[in-house]
C-alpha positions, 0 to 999 in steps of 0.5 A: 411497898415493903416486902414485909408489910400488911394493911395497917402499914398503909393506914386507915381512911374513914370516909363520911359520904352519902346521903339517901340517894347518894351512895355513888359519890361515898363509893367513888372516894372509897374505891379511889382510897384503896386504888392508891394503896390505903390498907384499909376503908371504912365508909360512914353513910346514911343508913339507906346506902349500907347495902349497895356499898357493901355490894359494891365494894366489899373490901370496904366496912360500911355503917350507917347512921339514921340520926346524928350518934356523937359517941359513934362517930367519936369512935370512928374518928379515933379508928382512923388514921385521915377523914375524908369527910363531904362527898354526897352528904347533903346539906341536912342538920345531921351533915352540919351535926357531923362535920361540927364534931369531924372539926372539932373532935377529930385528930387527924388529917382531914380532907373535905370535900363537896357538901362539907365545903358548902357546910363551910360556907353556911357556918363561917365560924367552923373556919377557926377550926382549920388551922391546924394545919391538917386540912385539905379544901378542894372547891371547884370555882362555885364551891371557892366563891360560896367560901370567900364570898367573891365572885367566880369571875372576881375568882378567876383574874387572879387565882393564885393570888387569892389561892395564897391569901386564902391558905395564909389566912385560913392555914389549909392546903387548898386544891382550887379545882379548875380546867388547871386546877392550883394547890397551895399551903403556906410557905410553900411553891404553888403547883400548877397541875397540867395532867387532865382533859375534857373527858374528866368533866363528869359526875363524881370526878371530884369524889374520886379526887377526894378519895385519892388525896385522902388515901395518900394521907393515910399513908403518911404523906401531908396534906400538901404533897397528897394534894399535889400527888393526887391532883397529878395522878387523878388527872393522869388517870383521866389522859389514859382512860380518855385514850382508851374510851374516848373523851365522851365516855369517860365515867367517875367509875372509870378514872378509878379503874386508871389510877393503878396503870397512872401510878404504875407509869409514874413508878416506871418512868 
């Protein structure tokens, strides 16, 4: 990080995550974004979130919407500089209203995540709009299945072989999340990522992926190499916390808390 920089060098991520009763998974994204150095954090939440985010992470600007509002989230989108759109915001008509306008009107690079992929899933047509290249898709195995229509276990004989069909076809970069979790694009080498343990399977790991790919983009790298960045560093951060916590009592809250002393070892290794 230059010596000479402030927080718009590092760019700007606008997350759209939380329904009512949900605010976790938009903090979680949000804490993971400026864990790996985004300069600034806005969060676009249902209404009923604002307040405990803006306790929870005041670092962050927070809105909150009751109805669907296309000239705000408009201006939200122009403000931004990645989306990472997804996490925790259920599967209403105003969710779909949201995401229909994040792929059709946003410039940006985006990451989708969680609900946005289920989303997908429900409107096959709102795949046409990913093919410009600035889409990162992280399902896990269930989430991949709903969007290809192929079985989990159809899925799993030969992952890398759908993995590269599905990013020709649809022109993402695609983080198929697993015990492995694979990323692939088009035209470039599959990454098979080996940092991870048990302790990471809990509630949330997935949102502070989101926040953590979301928060590289920011910063300048494409959509490939944050995916490849972010699946590395949040599965470090899941070794360290295991060692120190034990692989039972590792919360989401507590990968975020890793991602510091993660990159920090890669930097001095």
């Amino acid at each position: 990080r230059r010596a000479d920089s402030n927080k718009g060098t590092y760019g700007k991520v606008l997350i759209i995550a939380g329904s009512r009763g949900m605010a976790g998974a938009a903090f979680f994204s949000a804490c993971a974004a400026y864990r790996t150095g985004a300069g600034l954090v806005q969060i676009y939440t249902a209404e009923e979130n604002r307040g405990i985010l803006q306790a929870l992470i005041p670092e962050a600007i927070v809105s909150g919407y009751e109805q669907f509002n296309e000239k705000e989230l408009r201006a939200k989108l122009d403000w931004a500089d990645t989306v990472c759109i997804g996490p925790g915001i259920g599967m209403s008509e105003i969710s779909e209203h949201i995401l229909n306008t994040v792929l059709k009107e946003g410039k940006v690079p985006c990451m989708i995540d969680a609900d946005g992929l289920n989303l997908l899933a429900e409107n096959p047509k709102l795949m046409g709009c990913l093919s410009d290249g600035n889409y990162v898709l992280t399902p896990h195995m269930k989430e991949l299945s709903r969007l290809t229509g192929c079985s989990v276990e159809n899925l799993k004989k030969d992952r890398k072989k759908l993995l590269e069909s599905f990013t020709k076809q649809y022109g993402v970069t695609l983080v198929q999340k697993d015990a492995r979790t694979f990323v692939g694009e088009a035209g470039r080498y599959t990454y098979v990522n080996r940092t991870g343990n048990a302790s990471m399977a809990k509630a949330g790991s997935g949102d502070v992926l989101a926040g953590m790919i979301a928060g590289f983009m920011a910063q300048g790298r494409t959509p490939y190499d944050a995916a490849v960045l972010g699946v590395y560093l949040h599965g470090l951060a899941g070794e360290l916390a295991g060692d120190s916590l034990g692989s039972y009592s590792v919360l989401a809250g507590e990968l975020t808390d890793y991602i510091g002393t993660a990159i920090k070892k890669v930097m001095n290794d």
